[in-house]
N, C-alpha and C positions, 0 to 999 in steps of 0.2 A: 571312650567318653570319660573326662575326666572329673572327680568331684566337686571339684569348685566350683565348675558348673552351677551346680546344684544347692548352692550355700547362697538363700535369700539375705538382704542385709537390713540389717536390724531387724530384724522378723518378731521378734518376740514385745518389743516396742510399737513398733506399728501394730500389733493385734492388741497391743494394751490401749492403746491412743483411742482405737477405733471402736473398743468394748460396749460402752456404753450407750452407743447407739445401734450396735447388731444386736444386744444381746435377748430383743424385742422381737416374738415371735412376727414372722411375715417382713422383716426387715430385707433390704437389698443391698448390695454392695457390690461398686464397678469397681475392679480394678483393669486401670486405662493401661496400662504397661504389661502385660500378659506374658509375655515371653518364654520362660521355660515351665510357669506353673507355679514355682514354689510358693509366694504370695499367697496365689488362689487358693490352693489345697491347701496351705491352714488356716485360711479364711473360714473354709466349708467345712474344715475338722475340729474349729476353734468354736464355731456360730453354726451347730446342727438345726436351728430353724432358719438360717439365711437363704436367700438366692445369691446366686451371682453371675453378673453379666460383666464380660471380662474382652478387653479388646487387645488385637495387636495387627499394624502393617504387614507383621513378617507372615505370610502362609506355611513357612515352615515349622515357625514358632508355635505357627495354632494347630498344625499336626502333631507335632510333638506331645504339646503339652492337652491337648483332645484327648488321645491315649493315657495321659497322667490322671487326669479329673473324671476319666470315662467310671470312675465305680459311685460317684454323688450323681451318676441319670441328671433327671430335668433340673437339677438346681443347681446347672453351670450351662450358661451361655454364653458361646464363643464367637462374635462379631471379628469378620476382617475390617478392620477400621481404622485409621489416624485417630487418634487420641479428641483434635478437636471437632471430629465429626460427632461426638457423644450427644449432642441434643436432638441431630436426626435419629440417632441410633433408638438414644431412651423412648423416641415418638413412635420408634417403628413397633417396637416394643408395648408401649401403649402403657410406659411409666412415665408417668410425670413428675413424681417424684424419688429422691431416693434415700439411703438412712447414713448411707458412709461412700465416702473414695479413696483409692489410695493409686498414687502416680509414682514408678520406680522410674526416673529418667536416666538410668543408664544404661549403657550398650547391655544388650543382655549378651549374657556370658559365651552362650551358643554364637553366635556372633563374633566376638572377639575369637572363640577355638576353633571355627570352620576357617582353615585355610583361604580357603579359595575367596571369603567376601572382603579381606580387603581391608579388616577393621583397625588388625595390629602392625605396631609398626616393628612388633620383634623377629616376626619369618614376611619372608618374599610372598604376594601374592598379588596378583589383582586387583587394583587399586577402584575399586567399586564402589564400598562404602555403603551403598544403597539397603535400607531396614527392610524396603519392599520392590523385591528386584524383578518386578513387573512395570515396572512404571519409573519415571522420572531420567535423570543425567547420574554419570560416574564421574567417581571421583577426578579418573584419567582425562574424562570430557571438559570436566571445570579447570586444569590445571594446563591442558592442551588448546582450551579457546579463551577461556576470559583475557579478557584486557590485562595489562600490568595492576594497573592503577586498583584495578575490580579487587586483583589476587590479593593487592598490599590491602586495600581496607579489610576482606575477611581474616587474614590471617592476625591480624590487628584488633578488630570487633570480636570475633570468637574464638582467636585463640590467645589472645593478649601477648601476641610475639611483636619484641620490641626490636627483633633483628628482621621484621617481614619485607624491610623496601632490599638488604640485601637477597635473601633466601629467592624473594621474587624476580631479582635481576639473573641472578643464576638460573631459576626455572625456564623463561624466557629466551635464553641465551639457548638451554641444552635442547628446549622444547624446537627449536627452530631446527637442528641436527636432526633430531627423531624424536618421535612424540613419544610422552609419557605413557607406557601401562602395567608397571608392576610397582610395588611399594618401596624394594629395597634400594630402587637407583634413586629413587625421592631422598630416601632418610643418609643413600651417600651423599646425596648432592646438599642436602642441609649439612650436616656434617661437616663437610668442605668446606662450605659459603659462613658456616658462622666463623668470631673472632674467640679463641681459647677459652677467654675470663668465661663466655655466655656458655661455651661445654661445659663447665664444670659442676653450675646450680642447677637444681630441677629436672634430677633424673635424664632419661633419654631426650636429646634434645629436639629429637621430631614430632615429641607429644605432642606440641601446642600445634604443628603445624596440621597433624592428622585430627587432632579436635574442632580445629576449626575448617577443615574441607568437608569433616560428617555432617556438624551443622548444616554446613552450605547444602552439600548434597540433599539432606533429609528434610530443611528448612526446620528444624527442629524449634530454635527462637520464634520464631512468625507463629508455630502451629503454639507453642506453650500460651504465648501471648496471646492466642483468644481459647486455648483448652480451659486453663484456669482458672478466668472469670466464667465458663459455661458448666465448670466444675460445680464452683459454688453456688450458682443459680440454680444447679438440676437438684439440691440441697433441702430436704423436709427440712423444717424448724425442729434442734435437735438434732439432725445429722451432722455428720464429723468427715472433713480432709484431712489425711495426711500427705505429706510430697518428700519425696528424697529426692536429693540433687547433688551433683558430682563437682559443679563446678563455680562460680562465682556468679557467671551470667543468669546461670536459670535459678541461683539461690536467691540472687537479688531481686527478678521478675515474679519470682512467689511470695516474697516480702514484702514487696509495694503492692502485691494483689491484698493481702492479706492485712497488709497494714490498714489501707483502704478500707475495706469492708467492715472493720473496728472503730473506724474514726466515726467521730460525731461531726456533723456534716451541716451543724445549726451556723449562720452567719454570726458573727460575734455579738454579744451583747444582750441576748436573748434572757430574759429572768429565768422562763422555763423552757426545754428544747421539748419539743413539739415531735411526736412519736414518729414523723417522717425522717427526720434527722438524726434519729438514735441509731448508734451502732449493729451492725445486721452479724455481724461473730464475732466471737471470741476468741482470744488467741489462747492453744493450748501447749503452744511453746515460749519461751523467755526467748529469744534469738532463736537459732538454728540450734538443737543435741546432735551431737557428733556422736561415733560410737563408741564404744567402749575401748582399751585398750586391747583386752581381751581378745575382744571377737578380730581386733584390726591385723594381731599375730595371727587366727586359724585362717583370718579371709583378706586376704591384701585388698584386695579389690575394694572392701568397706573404707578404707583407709579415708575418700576425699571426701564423704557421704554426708549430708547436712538434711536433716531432720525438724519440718514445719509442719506443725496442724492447726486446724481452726474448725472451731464448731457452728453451726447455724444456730443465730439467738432469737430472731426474727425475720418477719418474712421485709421484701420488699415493699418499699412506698407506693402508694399507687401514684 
């Protein structure tokens, strides 16, 4: 088990961000990303009057890190859940409100260093992909059925690969010979199928193409797009979102959530806006905080990480 593992990102930022609304005996706080733990356990080491109710797809994830949080007893609760199932979650629970969230959208680490799921595209594995490998399609199933046309828009929409209608002629072409199931004939046949100039920028050049079949695989965009808004709604007046995002698509979809939620929403012209139209948060970031220099030498992995929060300022209109 390696330590990087274990190296939450921006941890010390996100428990500042989230302070002043845990710091409130009987407070709660979801974290939706759950993964190996880190978050949560200095969540609960940070905020010793907090609960926490902490979700993750992966069942591995929540054995692991069950064993991590097992010495804080009742005040961590571990739902197997998708992130946008949070409003049944909180009902089942019988909180209808909450005091803070914090959403880590990235691959957790465990993830990317178990060979066998499929996530990295640096060792050969099984092209799986899947957060929650009880359920849904692999990566090898997307790459071995979808249509041409299907591959070229994801690899285009979420992974902003502007060489995808080749990459996709070649997959197409090999897929027909023998179908895809391991990772590293993927990253030779990209390799192959790109033109030099595109090897040379932006690191290993099958990133974009594996970023955008996890999406697919995990439907991760669709699930952000309605977690976010259910986020801010499950929100006491006074509670506080944080979100880290790795990548352009899911930084931009928490920016328009969030931007929204800020705007005044009076039709133009109005003398005074009318307390149904005033802004319902606040934003506790100027754009997105990146992380430090620092941390981005001990932890590469911080390196692409975008940093937004927003407080609840009022409730909604009726």
């Amino acid at each position: 088990m390696t330590q990087s593992r274990h190296v939450p990102v921006m941890l010390q930022r996100c428990l500042d961000m989230l302070a002043p609304a845990l710091e409130r005996p009987g407070a709660v706080v979801v974290d939706c990303t759950l993964g190996l733990g880190g978050h949560s356990e200095a969540l609960l080491a940070r905020f010793p009057e907090a609960r926490l109710v902490a979700l993750d797809r992966d069942k591995e994830a929540l054995r692991l890190s069950g064993d991590r949080l097992a010495p804080f007893g009742d005040r961590a609760t571990l739902v197997h859940a998708v992130y946008d199932e949070l409003p049944d979650v909180l009902d089942r629970l019988d909180l209808p409100r909450v005091q803070g969230v914090l959403f880590d959208l990235g691959v957790s680490s465990m993830q990317l260093d178990e060979a066998d799921r499929g996530f990295a595209y640096a060792q050969d594995a099984p092209l799986d992909m899947r957060m929650d490998q009880t359920t849904g399609i692999s990566a090898a199933e997307v790459l071995n059925t979808y249509p041409a046309g299907e591959l070229v828009r994801i690899l285009r929409a979420y992974g902003e690969e502007k060489q995808a209608k080749r990459i996709v002629s070649a997959v197409v072409r090999e897929r027909d010979k023998e179908p895809f199931s391991n990772s590293a004939r993927l990253v030779e046949l990209i390799r192959d199928s790109l033109p030099q100039a595109a090897k040379r920028t932006g690191g290993n050049p099958a990133k974009r193409t594996f970023q955008a079949l996890r999406i697919e695989v995990n439907g991760e965009l669709t699930v952000l797009e309605r977690a976010i808004p259910a986020a801010v709604t499950s929100l006491a007046v006074g509670g506080r979102i944080a979100v880290l995002s790795y990548h352009s698509l899911e930084d931009r979809l928490v920016k328009q959530v969030f931007a929204a939620g800020a705007a005044n929403t009076a039709p133009p012209g109005l003398p005074v806006v009318p307390e149904r139209y005033q802004p319902r948060l606040k934003l506790l970031t100027r754009g997105a905080e990146l992380p430090t220099e620092e941390e981005v030498a001990e932890n590469r992995r911080a390196a692409p990480a975008r940093l937004r929060g927003a407080q609840r300022i009022r409730e909604d209109a009726e």
